[in-house]
C-alpha positions in Angstrom: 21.8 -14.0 8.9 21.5 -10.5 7.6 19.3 -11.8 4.9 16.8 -13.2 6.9 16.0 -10.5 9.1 16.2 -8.0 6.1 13.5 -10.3 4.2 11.4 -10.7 7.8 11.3 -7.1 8.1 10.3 -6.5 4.9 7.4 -8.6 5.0 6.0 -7.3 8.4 6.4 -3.5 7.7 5.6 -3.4 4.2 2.1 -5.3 5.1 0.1 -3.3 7.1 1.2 0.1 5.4 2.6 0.2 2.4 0.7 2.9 0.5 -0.4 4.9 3.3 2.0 8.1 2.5 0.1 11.2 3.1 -2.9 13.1 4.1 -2.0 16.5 2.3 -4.9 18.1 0.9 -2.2 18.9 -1.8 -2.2 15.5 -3.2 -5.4 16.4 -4.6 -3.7 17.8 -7.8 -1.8 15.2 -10.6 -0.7 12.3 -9.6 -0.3 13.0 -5.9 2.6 14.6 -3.9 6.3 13.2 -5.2 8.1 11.7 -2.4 11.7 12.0 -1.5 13.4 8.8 -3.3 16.3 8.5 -1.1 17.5 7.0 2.0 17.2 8.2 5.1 20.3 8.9 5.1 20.3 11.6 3.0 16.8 13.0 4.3 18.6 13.4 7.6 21.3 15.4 5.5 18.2 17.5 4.4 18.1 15.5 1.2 21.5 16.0 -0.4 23.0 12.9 -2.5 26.5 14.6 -3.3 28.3 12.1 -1.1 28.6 8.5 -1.4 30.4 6.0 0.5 31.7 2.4 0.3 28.7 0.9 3.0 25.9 2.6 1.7 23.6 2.6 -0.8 22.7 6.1 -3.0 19.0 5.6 -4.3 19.2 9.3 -5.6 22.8 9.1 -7.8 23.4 5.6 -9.5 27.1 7.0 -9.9 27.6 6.4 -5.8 26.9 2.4 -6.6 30.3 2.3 -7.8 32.1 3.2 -4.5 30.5 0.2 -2.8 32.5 -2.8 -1.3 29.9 -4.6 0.6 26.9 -6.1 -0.1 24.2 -3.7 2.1 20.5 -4.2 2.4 18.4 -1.3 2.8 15.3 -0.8 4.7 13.3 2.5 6.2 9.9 3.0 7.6 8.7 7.0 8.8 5.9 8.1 11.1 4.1 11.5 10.2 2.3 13.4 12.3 0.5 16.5 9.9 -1.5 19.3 11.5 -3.9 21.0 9.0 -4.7 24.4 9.3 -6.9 27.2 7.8 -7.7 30.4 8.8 -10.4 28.9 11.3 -9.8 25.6 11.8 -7.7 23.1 12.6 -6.9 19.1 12.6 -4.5 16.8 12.8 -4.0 13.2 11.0 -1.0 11.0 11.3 0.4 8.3 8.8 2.6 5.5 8.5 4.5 4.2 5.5 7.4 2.2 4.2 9.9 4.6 2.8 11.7 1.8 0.4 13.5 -1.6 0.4 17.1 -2.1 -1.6 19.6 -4.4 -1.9 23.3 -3.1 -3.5 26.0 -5.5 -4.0 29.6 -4.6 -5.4 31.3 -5.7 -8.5 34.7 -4.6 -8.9 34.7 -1.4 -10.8 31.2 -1.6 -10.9 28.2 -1.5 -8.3 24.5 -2.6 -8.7 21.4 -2.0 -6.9 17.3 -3.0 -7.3 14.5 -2.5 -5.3 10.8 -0.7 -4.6 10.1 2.6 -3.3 6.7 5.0 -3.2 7.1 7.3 -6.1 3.5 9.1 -5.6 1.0 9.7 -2.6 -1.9 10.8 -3.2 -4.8 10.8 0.2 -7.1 13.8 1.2 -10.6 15.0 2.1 -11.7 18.1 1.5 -15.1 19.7 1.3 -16.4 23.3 -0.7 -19.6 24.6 0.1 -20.7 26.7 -2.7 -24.2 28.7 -1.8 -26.5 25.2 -1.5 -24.7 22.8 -2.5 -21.9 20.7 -0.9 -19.5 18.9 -2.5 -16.9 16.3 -0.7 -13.7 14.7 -1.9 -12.1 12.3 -1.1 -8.6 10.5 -3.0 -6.4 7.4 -2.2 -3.3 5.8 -3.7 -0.6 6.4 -5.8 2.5 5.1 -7.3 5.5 2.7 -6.9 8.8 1.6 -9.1 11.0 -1.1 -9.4 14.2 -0.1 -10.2 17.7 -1.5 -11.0 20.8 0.6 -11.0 24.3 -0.1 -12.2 27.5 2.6 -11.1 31.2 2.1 -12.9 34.3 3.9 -11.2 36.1 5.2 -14.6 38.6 6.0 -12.6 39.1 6.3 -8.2 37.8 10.4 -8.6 35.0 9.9 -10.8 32.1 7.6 -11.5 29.0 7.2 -13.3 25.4 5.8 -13.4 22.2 5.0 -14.5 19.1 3.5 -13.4 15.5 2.5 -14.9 12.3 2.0 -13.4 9.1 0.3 -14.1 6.3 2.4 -12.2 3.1 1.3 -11.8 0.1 2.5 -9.6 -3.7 3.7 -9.0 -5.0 6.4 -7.6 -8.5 6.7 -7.3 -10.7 10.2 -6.5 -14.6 10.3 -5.8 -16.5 13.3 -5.6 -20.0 13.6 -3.9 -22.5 16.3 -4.2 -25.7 17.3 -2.3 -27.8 20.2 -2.6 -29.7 21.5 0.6 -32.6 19.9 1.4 -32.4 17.3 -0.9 -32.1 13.7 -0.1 -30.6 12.2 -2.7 -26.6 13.1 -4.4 -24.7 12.4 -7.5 -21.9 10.8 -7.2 -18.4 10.8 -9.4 -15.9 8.3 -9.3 -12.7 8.0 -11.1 -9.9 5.3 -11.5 -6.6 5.6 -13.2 -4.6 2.7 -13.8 -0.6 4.1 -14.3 2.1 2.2 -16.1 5.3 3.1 -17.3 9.1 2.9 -17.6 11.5 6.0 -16.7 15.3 6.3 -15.7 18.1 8.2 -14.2 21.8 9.5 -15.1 24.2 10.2 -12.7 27.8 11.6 -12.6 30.0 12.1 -9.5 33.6 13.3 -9.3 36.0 13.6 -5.9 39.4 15.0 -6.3 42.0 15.8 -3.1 42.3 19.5 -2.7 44.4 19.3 0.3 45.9 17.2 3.3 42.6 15.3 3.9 39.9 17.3 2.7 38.3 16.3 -0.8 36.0 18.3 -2.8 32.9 16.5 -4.5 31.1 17.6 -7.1 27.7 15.3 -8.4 25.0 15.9 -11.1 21.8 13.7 -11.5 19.5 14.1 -14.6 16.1 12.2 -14.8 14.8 12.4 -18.4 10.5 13.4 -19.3 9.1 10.3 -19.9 5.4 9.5 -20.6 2.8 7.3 -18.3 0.0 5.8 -19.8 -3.3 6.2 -18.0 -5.9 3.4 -18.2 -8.8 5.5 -16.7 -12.3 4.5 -15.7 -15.5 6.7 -14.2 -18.5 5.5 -12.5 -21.4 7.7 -12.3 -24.0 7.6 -9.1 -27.4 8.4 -8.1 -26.4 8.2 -4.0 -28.8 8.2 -1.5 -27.4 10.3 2.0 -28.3 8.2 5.4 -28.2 9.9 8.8 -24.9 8.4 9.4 -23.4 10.9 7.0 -22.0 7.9 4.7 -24.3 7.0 1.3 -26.0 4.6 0.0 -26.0 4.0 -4.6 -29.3 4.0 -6.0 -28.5 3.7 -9.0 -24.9 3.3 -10.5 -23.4 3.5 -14.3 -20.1 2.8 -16.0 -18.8 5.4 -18.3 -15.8 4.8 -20.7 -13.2 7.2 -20.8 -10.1 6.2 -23.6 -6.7 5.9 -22.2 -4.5 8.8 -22.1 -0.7 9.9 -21.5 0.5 11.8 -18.7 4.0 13.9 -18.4 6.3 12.6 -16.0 8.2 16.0 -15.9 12.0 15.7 -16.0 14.8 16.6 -13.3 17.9 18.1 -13.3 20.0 18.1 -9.8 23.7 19.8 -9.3 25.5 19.3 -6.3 28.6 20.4 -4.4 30.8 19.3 -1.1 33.1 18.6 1.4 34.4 15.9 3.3 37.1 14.6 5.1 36.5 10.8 5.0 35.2 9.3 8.1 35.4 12.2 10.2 32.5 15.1 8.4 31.0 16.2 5.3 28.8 19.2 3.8 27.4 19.6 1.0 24.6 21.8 -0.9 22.3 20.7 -4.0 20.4 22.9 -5.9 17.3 20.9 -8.1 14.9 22.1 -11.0 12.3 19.8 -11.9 9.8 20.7 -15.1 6.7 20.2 -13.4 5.3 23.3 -15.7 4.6 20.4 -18.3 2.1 18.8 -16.0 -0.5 21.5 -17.2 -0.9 19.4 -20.7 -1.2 16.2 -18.9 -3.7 17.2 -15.9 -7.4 17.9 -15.4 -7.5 22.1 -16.0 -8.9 24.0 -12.8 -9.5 27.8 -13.3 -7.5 28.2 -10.1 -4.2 26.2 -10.6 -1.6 27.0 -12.2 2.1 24.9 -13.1 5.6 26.5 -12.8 8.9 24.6 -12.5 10.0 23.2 -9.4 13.2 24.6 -7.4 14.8 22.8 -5.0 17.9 23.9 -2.3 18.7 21.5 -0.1 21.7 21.5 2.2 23.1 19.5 4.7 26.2 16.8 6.5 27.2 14.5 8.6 30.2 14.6 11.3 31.7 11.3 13.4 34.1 12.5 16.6 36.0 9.7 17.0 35.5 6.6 14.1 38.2 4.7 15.6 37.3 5.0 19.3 36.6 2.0 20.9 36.3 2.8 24.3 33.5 5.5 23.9 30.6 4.3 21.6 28.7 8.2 21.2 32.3 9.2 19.4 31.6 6.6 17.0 27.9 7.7 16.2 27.5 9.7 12.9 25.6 13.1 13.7 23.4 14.5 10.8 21.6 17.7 10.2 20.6 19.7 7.1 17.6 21.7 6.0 15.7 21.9 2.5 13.3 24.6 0.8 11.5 23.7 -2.3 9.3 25.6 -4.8 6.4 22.8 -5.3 5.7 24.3 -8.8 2.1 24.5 -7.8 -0.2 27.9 -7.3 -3.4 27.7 -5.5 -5.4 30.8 -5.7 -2.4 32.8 -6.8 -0.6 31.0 -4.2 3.0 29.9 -4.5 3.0 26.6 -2.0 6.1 26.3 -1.0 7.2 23.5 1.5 10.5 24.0 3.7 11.9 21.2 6.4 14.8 21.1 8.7 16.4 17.2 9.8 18.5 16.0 12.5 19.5 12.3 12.8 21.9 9.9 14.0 23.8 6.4 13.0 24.3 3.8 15.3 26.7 1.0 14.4 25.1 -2.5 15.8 28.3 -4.0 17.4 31.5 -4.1 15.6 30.1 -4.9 12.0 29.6 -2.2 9.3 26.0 -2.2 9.8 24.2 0.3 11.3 20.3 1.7 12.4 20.0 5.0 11.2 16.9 7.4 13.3 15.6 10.6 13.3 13.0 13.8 13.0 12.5 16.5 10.6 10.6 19.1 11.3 8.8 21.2 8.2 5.4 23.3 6.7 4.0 23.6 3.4 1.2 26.2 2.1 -0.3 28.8 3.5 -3.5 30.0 5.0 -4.3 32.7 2.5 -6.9 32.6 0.2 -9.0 30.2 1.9 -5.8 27.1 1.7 -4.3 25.0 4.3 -1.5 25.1 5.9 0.7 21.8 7.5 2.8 21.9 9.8 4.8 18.0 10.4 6.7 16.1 12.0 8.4 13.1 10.9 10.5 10.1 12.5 12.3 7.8 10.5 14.0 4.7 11.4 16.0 3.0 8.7 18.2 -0.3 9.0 21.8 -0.7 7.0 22.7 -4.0 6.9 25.9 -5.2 5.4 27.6 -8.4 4.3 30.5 -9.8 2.0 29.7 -12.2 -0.8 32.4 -15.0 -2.2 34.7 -14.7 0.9 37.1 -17.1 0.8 37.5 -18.5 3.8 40.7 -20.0 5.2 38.7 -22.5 7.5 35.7 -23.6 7.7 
């Protein structure tokens, strides 16, 4: 039963919005913004991954597969609503996307996991006005990956991981210029084609310190890899109507050769807390080299590339797991906060992007499964220098649904 609705609710959200991610003007720059590649679970946590347990899946640390003992199928969707501000204006744009689709199924000592999430978003438009001329932007797409991850328990305190992913994507960016006065534009698009393979390693170790309480300790390494590019450029002669859209008037293919881009590597320490089934808290602290994206991306006079810091912190606590009689002391409460150091600078302008979550999980009846919902709140940028601030707000609903394979059954 749990497969069918899994697969029916795959099909009807991932339709009409997969690939609809973001409206930051920030995804302007590489490949788009990197979105957060684990469940919602853990973005309710604030983002942290230290933790793993035995009915649900960890799409941040393949060494959590190993403490599953269900089959679970994973499912999230998330509503953004983004205001866009600058030092005289202001708008607002919301979005809708599928957050990912898993399925994780134990095996002994071992545990296993595949699926598809958004790696990239890229989806903005922006205009400069420099003396006469006029000059609008516009970008769309981004990237996904398949991935398959395997977890082994080498022993009941510590396990390990790994994972690899096929990504695979486009992301498309047109640039239209008019001069004052002048009727007719040029216009500049480009396409990039993006293919490659990449992985992840994972450790995580649990050891009782005393009575009930366990300490957990969890590292998570994604290696550089390389993406191959398979660009294309059209160049147009565009005629502006009084509608504000264009019209080509005359249109040319250029050929561009194929090129490599950096997917920069990852390297993610965590540390916790947690008393099984009744709370947990941990903290993670992330450095990602995204200072090798300058070799990789287009060069802008005004851009700069540093290495990304993340702290991210965050739990969960349950009053009651065993109640029976009250079903709020068998809800799971989560809350956590995050602050990250993008690794980009905009007219000598650190963008940093901070967010604070708060969720809860609902058990649906007496099974293991459960519907997990909540909001974060967050900002990123800044309004100096002539750049945009957002302020958001996001609401995610995600659905944990569990089963047991090859049950032997007693009677049929």
């Amino acid at each position: 039963m749990f497969k069918k609705i899994f697969i029916v609710l795959a099909f009807a959200i991932s339709a009409p919005i997969w690939g609809q991610g973001t409206t930051s003007p920030y995804s302007f720059f590489g490949i788009g913004n990197l979105n957060f590649r684990g469940t919602v679970e853990n973005r309710l946590m604030g983002g942290v991954s230290t933790y793993s347990d035995s009915i649900h899946v960890n799409l941040l640390n393949p060494a959590g597969l190993a403490q599953l003992k269900l089959v679970n199928y994973s499912i999230a969707g998330s509503h953004k609503f983004n205001t866009l501000s600058t030092a005289t204006d202001s708008e607002r744009a919301t979005t809708t996307s599928l957050d990912y689709m898993a399925v994780a199924f134990p095996m002994g000592k071992f545990g296993g996991a595949f699926g598809l999430l958004p790696l990239t978003s890229s989806g903005y438009k922006l205009e400069n006005i420099d003396g006469q001329n006029t000059t609008q932007y516009t970008g769309s797409g981004g990237m996904n990956k398949v991935f398959f991850g395997l977890g082994y328990s080498i022993t009941p305190e510590l396990s390990i991981g790994a994972e690899g992913n096929y990504n695979f994507g486009k992301i498309s960016n047109n640039a239209v210029t008019f001069q004052e006065d002048i009727q007719l534009g040029t216009e500049e698009n480009n396409q990039s084609d993006l293919l490659g393979l990449s992985m992840n390693l994972g450790v995580q170790y649990k050891r009782l310190i005393t009575g009930k309480l366990q300490g957990l300790a969890s590292v998570a390494y994604t290696p550089e890899t390389k993406f191959v590019s398979e660009n294309a450029r059209q160049i147009a002669t565009v005629l502006l109507l009084p509608n504000g859209n264009t019209s080509p008037i005359d249109r040319r293919d250029i050929e561009l050769a194929n090129t490599d881009f950096v997917f920069p590597s990852q390297l993610t320490l965590g540390l916790g807390l947690v008393q099984e089934r009744k709370w947990s808290l941990s903290a993670e602290f992330s450095s990602q080299k995204t200072s090798n994206l300058a070799s990789s991306t287009v060069r802008l006079d005004n851009v700069s590339y540093d290495d990304a810091l993340k702290f991210r912190m965050g739990g969960f606590y349950i009053p009651d797991y065993n109640s029976f009689s009250n079903f709020l002391k068998r809800v799971v409460y989560r809350g956590g906060f995050r602050f990250e150091e993008t690794g980009i600078s905009v007219n000598g302008n650190a963008i940093s992007e901070f967010g604070m979550s708060f969720g809860l999980g609902l058990n649906l009846g007496r099974s293991f499964s459960n519907v997990n919902i909540g909001v974060e709140y967050g900002g990123r940028g800044t309004k100096n220098n002539g750049l945009v601030e957002e302020s958001f707000v996001n609401i995610f609903v995600g659905l944990s649904l569990n089963d047991k394979w090859f049950e032997k059954r007693l009677y049929d």
